[in-house]
Every structure is written in structure tokens, then in C-alpha cells.
mmCIF entry with sequence, helices, sheets and N, C-alpha, C, O atoms, coordinates in Angstrom:
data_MODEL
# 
_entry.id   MODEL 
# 
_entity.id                         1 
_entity.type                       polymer 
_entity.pdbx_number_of_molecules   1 
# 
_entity_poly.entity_id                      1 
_entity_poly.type                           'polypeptide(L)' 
_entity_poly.nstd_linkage                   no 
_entity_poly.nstd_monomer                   no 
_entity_poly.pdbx_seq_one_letter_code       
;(UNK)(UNK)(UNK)(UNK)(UNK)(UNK)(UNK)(UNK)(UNK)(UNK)(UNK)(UNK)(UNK)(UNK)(UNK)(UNK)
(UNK)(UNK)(UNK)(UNK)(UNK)(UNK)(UNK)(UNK)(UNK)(UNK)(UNK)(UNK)(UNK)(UNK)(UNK)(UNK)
(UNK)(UNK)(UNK)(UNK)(UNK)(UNK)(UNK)(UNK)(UNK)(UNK)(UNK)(UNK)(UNK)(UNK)(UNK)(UNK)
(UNK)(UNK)(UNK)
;
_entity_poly.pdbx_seq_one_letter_code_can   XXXXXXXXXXXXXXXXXXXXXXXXXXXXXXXXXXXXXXXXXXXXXXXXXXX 
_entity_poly.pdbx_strand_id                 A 
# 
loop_
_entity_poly_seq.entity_id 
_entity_poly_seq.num 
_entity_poly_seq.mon_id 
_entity_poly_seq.hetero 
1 1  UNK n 
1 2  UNK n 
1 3  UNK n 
1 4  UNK n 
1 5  UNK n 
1 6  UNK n 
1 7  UNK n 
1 8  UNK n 
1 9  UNK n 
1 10 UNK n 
1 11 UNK n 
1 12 UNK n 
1 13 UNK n 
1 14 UNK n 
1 15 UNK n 
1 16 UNK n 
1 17 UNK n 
1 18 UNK n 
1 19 UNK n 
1 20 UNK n 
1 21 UNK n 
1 22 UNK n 
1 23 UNK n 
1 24 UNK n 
1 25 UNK n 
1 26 UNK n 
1 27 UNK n 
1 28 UNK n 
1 29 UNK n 
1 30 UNK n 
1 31 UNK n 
1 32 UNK n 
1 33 UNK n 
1 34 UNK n 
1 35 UNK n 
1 36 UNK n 
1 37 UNK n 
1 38 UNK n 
1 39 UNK n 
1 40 UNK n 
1 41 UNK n 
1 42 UNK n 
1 43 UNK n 
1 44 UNK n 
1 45 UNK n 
1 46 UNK n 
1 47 UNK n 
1 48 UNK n 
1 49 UNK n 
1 50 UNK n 
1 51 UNK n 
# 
_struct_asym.id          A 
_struct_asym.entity_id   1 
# 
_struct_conf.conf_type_id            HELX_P 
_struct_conf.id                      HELX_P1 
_struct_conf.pdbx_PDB_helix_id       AA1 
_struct_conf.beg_label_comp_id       UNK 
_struct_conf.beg_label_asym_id       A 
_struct_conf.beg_label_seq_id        17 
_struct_conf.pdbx_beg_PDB_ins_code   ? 
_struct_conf.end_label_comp_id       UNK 
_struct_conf.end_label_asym_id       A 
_struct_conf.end_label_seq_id        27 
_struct_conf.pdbx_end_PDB_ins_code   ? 
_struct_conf.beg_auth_comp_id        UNK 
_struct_conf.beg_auth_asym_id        A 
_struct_conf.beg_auth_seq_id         17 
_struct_conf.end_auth_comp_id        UNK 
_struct_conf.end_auth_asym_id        A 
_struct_conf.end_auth_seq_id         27 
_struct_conf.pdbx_PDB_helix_class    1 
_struct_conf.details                 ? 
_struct_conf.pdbx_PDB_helix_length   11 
# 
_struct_conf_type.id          HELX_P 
_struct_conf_type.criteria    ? 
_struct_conf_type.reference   ? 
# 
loop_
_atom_site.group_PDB 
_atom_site.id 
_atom_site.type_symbol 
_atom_site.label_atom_id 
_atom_site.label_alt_id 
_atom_site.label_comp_id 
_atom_site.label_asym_id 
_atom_site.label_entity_id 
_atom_site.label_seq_id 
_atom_site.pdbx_PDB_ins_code 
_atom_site.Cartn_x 
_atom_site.Cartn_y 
_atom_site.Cartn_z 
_atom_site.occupancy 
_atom_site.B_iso_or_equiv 
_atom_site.pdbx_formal_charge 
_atom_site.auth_seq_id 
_atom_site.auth_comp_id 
_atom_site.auth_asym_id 
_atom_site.auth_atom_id 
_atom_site.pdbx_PDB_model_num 
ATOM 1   N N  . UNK A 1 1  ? 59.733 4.090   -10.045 1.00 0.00 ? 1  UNK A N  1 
ATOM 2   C CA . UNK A 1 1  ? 58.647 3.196   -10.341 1.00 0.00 ? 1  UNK A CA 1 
ATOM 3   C C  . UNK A 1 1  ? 57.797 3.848   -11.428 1.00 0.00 ? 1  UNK A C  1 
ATOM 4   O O  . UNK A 1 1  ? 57.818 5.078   -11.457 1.00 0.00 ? 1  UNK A O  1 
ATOM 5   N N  . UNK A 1 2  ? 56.993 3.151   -12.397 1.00 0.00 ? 2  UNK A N  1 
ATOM 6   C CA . UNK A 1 2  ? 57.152 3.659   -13.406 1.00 0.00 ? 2  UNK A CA 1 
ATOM 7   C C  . UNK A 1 2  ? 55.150 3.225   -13.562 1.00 0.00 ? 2  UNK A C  1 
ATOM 8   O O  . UNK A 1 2  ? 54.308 4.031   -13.959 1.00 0.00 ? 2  UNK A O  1 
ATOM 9   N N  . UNK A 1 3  ? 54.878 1.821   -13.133 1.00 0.00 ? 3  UNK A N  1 
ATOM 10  C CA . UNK A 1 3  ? 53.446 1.337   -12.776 1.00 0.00 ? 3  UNK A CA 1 
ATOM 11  C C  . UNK A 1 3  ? 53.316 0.472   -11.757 1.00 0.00 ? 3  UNK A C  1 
ATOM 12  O O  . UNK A 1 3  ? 54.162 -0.108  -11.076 1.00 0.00 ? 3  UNK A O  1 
ATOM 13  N N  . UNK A 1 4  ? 51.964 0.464   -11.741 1.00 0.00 ? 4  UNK A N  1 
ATOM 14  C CA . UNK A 1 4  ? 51.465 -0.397  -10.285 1.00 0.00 ? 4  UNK A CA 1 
ATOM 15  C C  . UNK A 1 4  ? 50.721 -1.195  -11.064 1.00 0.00 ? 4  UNK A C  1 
ATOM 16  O O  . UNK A 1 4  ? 49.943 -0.590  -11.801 1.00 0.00 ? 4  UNK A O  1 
ATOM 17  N N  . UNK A 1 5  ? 50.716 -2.592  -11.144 1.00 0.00 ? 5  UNK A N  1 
ATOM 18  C CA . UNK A 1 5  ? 49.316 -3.221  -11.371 1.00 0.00 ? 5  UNK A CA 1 
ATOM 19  C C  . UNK A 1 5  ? 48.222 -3.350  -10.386 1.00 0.00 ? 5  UNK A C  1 
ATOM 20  O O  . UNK A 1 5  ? 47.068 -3.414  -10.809 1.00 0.00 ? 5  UNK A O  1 
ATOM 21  N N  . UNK A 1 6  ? 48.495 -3.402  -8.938  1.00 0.00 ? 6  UNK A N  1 
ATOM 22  C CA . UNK A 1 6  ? 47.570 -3.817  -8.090  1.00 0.00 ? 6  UNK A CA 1 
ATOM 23  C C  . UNK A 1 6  ? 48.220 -3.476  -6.516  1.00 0.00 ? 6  UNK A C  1 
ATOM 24  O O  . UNK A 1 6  ? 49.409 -3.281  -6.264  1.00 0.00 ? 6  UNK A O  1 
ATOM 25  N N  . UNK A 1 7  ? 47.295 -3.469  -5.737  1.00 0.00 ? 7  UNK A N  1 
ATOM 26  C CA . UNK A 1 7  ? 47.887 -2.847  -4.167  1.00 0.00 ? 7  UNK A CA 1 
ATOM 27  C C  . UNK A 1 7  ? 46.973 -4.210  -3.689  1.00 0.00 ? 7  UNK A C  1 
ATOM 28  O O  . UNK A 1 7  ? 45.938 -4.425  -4.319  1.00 0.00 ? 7  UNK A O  1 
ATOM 29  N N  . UNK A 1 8  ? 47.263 -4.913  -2.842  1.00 0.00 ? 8  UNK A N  1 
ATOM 30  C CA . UNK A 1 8  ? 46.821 -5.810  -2.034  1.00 0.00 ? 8  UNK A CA 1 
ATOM 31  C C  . UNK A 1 8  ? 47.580 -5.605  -0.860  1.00 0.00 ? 8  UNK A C  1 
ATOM 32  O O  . UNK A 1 8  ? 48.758 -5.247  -0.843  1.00 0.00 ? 8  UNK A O  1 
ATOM 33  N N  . UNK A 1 9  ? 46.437 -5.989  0.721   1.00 0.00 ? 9  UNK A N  1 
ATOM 34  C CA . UNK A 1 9  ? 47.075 -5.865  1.815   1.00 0.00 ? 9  UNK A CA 1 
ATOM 35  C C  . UNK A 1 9  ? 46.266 -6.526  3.000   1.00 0.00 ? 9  UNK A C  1 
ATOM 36  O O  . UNK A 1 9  ? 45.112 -6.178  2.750   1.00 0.00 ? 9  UNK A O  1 
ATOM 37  N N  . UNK A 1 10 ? 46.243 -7.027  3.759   1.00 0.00 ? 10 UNK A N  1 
ATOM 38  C CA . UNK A 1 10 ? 45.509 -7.878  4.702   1.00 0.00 ? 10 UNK A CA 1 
ATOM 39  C C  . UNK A 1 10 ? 46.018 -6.755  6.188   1.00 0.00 ? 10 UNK A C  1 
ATOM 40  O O  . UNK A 1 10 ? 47.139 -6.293  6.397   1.00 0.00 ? 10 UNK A O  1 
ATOM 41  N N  . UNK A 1 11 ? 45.156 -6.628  6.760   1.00 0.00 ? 11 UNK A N  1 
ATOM 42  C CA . UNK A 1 11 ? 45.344 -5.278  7.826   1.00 0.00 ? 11 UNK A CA 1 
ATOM 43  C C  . UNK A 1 11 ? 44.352 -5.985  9.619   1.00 0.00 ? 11 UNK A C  1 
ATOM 44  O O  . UNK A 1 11 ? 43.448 -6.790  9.394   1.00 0.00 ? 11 UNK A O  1 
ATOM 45  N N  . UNK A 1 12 ? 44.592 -5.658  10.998  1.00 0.00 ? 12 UNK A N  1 
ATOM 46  C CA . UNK A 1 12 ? 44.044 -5.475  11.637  1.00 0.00 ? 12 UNK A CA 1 
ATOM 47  C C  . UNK A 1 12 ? 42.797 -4.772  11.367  1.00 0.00 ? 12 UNK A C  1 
ATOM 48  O O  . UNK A 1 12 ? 42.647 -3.737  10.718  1.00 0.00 ? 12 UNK A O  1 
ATOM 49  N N  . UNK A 1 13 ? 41.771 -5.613  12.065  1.00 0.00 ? 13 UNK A N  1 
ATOM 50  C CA . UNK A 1 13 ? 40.395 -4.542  12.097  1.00 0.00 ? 13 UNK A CA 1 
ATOM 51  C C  . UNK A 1 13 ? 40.746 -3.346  12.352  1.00 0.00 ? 13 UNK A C  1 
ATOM 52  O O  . UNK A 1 13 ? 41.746 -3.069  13.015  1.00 0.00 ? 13 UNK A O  1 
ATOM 53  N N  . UNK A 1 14 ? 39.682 -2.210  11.675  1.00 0.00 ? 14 UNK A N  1 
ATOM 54  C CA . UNK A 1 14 ? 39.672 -0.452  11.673  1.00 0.00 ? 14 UNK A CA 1 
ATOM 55  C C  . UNK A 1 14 ? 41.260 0.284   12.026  1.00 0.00 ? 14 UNK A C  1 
ATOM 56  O O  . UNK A 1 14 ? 41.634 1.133   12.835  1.00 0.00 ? 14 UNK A O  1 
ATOM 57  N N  . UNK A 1 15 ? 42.000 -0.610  10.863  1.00 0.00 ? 15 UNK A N  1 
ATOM 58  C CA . UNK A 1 15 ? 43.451 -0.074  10.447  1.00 0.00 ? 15 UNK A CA 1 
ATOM 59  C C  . UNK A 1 15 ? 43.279 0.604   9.620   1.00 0.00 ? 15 UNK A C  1 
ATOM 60  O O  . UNK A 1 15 ? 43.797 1.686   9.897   1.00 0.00 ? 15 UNK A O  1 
ATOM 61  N N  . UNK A 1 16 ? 42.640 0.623   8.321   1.00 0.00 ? 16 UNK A N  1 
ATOM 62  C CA . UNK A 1 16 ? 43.001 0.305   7.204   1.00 0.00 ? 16 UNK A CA 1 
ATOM 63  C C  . UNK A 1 16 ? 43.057 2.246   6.783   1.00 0.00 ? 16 UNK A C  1 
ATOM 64  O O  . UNK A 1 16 ? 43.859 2.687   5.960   1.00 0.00 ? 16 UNK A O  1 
ATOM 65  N N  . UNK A 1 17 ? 42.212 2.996   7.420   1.00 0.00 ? 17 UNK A N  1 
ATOM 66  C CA . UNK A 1 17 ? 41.951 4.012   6.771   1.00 0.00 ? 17 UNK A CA 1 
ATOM 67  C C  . UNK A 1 17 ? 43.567 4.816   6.486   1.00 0.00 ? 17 UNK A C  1 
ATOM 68  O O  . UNK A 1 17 ? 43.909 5.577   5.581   1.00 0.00 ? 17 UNK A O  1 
ATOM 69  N N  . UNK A 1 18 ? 44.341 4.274   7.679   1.00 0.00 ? 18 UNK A N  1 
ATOM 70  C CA . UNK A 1 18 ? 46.078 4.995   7.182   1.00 0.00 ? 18 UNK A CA 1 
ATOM 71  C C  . UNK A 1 18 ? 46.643 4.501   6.511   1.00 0.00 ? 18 UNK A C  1 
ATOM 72  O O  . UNK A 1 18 ? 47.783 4.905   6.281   1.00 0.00 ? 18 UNK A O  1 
ATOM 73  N N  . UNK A 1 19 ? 46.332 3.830   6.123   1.00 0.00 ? 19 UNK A N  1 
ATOM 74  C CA . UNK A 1 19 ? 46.910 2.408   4.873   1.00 0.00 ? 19 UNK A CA 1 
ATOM 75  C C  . UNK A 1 19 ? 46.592 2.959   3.846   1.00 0.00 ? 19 UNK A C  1 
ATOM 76  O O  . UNK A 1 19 ? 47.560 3.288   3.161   1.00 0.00 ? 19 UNK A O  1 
ATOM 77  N N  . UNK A 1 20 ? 45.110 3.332   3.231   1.00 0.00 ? 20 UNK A N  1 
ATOM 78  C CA . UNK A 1 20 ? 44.295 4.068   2.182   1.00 0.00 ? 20 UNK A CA 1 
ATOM 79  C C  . UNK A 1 20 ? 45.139 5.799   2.458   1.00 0.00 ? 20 UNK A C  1 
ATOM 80  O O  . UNK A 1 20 ? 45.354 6.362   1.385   1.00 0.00 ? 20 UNK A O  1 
ATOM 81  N N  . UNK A 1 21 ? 45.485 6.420   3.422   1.00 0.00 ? 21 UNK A N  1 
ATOM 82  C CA . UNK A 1 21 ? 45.673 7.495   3.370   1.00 0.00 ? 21 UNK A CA 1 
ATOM 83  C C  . UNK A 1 21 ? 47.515 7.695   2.745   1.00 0.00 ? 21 UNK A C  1 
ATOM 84  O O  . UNK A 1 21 ? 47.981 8.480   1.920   1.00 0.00 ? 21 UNK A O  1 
ATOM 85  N N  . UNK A 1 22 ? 47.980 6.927   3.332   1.00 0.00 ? 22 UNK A N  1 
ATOM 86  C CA . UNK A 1 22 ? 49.000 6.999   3.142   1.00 0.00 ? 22 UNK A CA 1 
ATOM 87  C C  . UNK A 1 22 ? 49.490 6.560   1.113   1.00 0.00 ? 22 UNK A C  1 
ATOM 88  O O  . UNK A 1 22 ? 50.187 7.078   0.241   1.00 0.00 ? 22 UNK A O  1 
ATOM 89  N N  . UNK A 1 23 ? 48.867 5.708   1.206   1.00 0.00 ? 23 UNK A N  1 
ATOM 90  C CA . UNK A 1 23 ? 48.906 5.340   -0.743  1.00 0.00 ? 23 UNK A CA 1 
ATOM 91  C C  . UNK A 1 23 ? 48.367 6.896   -1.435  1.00 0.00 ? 23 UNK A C  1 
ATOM 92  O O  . UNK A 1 23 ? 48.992 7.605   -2.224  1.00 0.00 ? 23 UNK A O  1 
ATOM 93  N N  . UNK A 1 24 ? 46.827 7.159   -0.763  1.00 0.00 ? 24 UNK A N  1 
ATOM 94  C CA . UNK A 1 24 ? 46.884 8.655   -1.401  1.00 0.00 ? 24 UNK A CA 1 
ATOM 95  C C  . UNK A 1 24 ? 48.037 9.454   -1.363  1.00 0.00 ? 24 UNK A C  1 
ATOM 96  O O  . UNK A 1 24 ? 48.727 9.569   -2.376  1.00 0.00 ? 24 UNK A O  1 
ATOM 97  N N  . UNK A 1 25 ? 48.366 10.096  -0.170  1.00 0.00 ? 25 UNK A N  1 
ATOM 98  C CA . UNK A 1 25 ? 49.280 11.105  0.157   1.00 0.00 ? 25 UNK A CA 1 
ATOM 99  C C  . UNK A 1 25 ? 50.722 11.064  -0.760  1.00 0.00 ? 25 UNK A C  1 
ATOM 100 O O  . UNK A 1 25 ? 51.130 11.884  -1.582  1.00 0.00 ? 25 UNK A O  1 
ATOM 101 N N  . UNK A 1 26 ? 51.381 9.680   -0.255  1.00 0.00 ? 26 UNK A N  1 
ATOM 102 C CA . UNK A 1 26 ? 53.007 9.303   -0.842  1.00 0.00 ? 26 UNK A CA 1 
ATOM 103 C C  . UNK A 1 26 ? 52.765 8.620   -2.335  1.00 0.00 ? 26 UNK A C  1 
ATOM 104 O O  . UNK A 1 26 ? 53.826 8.488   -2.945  1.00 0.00 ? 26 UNK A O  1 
ATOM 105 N N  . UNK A 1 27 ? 51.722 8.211   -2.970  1.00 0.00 ? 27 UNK A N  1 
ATOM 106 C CA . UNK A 1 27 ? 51.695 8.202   -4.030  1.00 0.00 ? 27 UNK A CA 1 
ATOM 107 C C  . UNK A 1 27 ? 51.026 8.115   -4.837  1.00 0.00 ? 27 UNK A C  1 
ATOM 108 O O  . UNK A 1 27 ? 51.171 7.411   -5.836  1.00 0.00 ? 27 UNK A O  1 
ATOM 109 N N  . UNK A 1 28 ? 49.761 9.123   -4.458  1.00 0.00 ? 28 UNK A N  1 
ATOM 110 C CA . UNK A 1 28 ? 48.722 9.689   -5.625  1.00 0.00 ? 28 UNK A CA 1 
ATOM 111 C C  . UNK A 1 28 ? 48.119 9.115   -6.118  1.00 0.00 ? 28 UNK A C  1 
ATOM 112 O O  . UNK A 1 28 ? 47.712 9.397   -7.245  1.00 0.00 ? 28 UNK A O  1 
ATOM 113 N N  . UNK A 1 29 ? 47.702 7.718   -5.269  1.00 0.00 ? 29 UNK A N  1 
ATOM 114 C CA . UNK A 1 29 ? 46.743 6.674   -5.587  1.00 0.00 ? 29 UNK A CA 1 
ATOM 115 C C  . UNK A 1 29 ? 45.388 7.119   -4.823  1.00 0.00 ? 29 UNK A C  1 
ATOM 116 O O  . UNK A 1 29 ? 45.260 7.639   -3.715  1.00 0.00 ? 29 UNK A O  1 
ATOM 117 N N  . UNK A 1 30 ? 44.561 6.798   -5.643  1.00 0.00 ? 30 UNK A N  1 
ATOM 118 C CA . UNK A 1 30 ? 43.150 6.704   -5.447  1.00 0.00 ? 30 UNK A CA 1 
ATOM 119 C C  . UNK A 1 30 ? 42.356 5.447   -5.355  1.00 0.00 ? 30 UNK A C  1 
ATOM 120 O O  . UNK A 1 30 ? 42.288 4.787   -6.392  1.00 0.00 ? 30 UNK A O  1 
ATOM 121 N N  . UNK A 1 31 ? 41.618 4.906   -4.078  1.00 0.00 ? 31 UNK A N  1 
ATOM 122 C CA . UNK A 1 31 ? 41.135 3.957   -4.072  1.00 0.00 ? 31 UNK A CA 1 
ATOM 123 C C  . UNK A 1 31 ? 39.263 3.799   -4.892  1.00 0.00 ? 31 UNK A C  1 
ATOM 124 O O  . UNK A 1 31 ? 38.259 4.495   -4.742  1.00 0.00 ? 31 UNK A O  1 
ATOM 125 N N  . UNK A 1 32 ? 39.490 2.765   -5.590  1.00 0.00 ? 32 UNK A N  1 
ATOM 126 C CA . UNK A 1 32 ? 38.241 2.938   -6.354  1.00 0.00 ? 32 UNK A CA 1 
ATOM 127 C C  . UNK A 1 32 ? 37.290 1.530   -5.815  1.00 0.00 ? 32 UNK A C  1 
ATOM 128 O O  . UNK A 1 32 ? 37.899 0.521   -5.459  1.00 0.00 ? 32 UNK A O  1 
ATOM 129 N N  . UNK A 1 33 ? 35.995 1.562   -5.796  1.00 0.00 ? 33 UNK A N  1 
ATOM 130 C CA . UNK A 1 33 ? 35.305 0.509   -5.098  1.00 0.00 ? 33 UNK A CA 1 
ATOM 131 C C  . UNK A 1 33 ? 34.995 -0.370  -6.114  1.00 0.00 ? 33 UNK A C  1 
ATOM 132 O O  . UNK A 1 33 ? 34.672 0.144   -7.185  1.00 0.00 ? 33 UNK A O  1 
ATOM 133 N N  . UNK A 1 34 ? 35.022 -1.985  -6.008  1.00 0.00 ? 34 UNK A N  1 
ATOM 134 C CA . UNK A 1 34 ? 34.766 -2.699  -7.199  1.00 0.00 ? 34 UNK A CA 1 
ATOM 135 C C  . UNK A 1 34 ? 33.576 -3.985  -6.289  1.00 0.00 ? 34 UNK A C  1 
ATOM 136 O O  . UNK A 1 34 ? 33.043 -4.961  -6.818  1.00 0.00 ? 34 UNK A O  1 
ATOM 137 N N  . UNK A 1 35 ? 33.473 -3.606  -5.054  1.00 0.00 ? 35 UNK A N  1 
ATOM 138 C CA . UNK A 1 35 ? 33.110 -4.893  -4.387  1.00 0.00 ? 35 UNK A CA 1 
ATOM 139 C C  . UNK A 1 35 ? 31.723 -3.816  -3.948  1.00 0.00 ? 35 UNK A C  1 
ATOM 140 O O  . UNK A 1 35 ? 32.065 -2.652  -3.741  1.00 0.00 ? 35 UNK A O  1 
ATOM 141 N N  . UNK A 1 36 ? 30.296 -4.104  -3.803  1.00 0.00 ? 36 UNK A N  1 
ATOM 142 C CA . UNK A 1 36 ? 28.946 -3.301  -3.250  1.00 0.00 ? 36 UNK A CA 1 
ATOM 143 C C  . UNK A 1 36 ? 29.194 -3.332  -1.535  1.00 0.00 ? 36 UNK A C  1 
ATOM 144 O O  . UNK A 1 36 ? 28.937 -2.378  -0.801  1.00 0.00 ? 36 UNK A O  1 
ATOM 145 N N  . UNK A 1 37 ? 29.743 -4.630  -1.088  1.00 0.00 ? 37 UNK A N  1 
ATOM 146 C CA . UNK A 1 37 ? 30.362 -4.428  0.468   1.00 0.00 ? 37 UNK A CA 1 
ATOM 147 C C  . UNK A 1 37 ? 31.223 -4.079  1.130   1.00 0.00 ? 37 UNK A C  1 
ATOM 148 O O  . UNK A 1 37 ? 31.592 -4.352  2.272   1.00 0.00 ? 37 UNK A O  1 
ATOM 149 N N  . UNK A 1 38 ? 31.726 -3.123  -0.018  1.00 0.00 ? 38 UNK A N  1 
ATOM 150 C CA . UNK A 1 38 ? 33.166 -2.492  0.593   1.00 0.00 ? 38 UNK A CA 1 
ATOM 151 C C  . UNK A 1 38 ? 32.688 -1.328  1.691   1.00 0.00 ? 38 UNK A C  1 
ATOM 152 O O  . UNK A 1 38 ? 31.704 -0.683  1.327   1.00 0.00 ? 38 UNK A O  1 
ATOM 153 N N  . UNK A 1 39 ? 33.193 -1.016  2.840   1.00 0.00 ? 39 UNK A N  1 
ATOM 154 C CA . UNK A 1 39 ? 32.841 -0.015  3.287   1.00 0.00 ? 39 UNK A CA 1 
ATOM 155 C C  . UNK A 1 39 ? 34.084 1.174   2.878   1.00 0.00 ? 39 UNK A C  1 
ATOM 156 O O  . UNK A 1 39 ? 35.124 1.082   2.225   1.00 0.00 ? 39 UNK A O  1 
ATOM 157 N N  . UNK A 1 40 ? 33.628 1.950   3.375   1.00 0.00 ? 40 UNK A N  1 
ATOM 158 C CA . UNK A 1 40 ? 34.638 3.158   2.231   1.00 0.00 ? 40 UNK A CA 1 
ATOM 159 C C  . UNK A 1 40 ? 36.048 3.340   3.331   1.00 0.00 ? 40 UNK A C  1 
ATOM 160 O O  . UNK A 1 40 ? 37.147 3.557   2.822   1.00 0.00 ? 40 UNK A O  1 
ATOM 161 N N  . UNK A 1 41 ? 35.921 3.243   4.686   1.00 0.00 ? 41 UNK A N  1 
ATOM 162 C CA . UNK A 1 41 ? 37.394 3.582   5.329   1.00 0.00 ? 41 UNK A CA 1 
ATOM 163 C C  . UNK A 1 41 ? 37.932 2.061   5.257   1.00 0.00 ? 41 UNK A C  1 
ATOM 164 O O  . UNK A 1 41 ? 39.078 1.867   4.850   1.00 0.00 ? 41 UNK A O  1 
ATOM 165 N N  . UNK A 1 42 ? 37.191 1.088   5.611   1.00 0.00 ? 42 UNK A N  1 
ATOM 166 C CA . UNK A 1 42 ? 37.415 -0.201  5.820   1.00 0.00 ? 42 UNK A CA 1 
ATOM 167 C C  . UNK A 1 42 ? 37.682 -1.536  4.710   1.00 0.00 ? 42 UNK A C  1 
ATOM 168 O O  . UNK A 1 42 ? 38.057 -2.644  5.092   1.00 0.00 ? 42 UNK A O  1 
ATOM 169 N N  . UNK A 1 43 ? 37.470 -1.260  3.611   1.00 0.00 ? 43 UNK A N  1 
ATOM 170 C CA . UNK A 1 43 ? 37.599 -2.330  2.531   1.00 0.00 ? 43 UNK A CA 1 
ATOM 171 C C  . UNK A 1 43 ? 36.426 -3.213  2.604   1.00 0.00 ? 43 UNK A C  1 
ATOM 172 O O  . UNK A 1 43 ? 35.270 -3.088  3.007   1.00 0.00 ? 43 UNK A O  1 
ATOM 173 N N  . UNK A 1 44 ? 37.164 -4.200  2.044   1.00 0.00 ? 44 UNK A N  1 
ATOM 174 C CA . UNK A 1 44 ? 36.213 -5.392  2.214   1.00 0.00 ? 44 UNK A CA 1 
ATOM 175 C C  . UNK A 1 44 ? 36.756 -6.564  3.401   1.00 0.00 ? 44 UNK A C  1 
ATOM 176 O O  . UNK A 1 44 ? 37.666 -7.381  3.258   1.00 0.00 ? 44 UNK A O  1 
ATOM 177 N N  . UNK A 1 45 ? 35.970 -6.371  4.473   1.00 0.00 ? 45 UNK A N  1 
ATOM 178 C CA . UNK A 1 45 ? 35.903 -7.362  5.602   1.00 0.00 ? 45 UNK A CA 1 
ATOM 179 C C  . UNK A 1 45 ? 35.672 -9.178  5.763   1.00 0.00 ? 45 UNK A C  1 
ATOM 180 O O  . UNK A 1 45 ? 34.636 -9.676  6.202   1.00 0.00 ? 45 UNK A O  1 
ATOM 181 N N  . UNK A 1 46 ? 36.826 -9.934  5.322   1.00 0.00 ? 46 UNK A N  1 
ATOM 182 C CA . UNK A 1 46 ? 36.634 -10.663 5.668   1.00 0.00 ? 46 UNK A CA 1 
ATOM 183 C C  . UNK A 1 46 ? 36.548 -11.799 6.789   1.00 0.00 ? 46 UNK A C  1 
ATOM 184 O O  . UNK A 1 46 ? 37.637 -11.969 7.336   1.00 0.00 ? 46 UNK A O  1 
ATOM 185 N N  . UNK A 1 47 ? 35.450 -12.676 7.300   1.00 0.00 ? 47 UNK A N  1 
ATOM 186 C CA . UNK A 1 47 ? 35.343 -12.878 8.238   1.00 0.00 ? 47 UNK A CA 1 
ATOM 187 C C  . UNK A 1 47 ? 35.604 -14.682 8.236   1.00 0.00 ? 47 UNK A C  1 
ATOM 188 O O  . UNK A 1 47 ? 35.883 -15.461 7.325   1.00 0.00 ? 47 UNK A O  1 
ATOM 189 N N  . UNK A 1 48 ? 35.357 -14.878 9.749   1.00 0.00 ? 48 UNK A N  1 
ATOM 190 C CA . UNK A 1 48 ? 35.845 -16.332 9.740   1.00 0.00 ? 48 UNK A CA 1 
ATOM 191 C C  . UNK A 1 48 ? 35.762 -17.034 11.147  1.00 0.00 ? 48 UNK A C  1 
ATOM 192 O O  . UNK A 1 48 ? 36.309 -16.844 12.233  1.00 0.00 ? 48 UNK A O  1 
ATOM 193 N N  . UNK A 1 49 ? 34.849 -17.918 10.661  1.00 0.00 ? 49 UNK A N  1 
ATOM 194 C CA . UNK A 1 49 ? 33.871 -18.326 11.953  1.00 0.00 ? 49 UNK A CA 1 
ATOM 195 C C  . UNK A 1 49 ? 32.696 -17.844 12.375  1.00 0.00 ? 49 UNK A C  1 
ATOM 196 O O  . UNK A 1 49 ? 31.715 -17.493 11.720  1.00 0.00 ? 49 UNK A O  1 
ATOM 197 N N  . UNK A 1 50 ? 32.939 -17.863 13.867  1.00 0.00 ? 50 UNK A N  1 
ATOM 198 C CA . UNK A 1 50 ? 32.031 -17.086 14.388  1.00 0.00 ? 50 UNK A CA 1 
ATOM 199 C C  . UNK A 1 50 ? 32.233 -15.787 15.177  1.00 0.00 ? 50 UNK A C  1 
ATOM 200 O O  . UNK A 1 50 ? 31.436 -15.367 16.016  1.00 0.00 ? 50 UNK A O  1 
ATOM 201 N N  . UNK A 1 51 ? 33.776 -14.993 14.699  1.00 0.00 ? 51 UNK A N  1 
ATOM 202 C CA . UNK A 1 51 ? 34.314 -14.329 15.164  1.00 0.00 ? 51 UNK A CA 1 
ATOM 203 C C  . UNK A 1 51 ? 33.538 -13.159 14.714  1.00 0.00 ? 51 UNK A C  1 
ATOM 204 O O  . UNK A 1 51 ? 33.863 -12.027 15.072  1.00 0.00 ? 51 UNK A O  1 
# 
């Protein structure tokens, strides 16, 4: 593999931090924040309803 344009992923609640760890570790990706409500282990949380 040669580039990535983009990592997208839809995850169970307070998954995500092995998801982020694992892209670091196996391939030297760094997650960068583009959203002010991102939380830093968790992404950006979207919600729905009144859940």
C-alpha cells in the first residue's frame, strides 16, 4: 500500500481507543482532530434520539 486517503469507521460506544491504537501501532498513523467535539480516546459521538 502505497497511500491512504481517509480511515472511516463506525464503532460500539468506548471501543474506539483500540481501533485508534491499533492504526498507530500496525501502521504509523496518527490521528489528528478536525471536529472541537471530538473527545481524544472516543472520536466524534454520534447520537440518536433520546438514547
Amino acid at each position: 500500500m502505497s497511500t491512504i486517503d481517509h480511515v472511516a469507521f463506525a464503532m460500539p460506544r468506548n471501543s474506539a481507543k483500540v481501533a485508534i491504537e491499533w492504526y498507530e501501532n500496525v501502521l504509523s498513523m496518527k490521528r489528528f482532530t478536525i471536529n472541537q467535539e471530538d473527545d481524544p480516546f472516543q472520536g466524534f459521538t454520534v447520537r440518536v434520539g433520546s438514547m
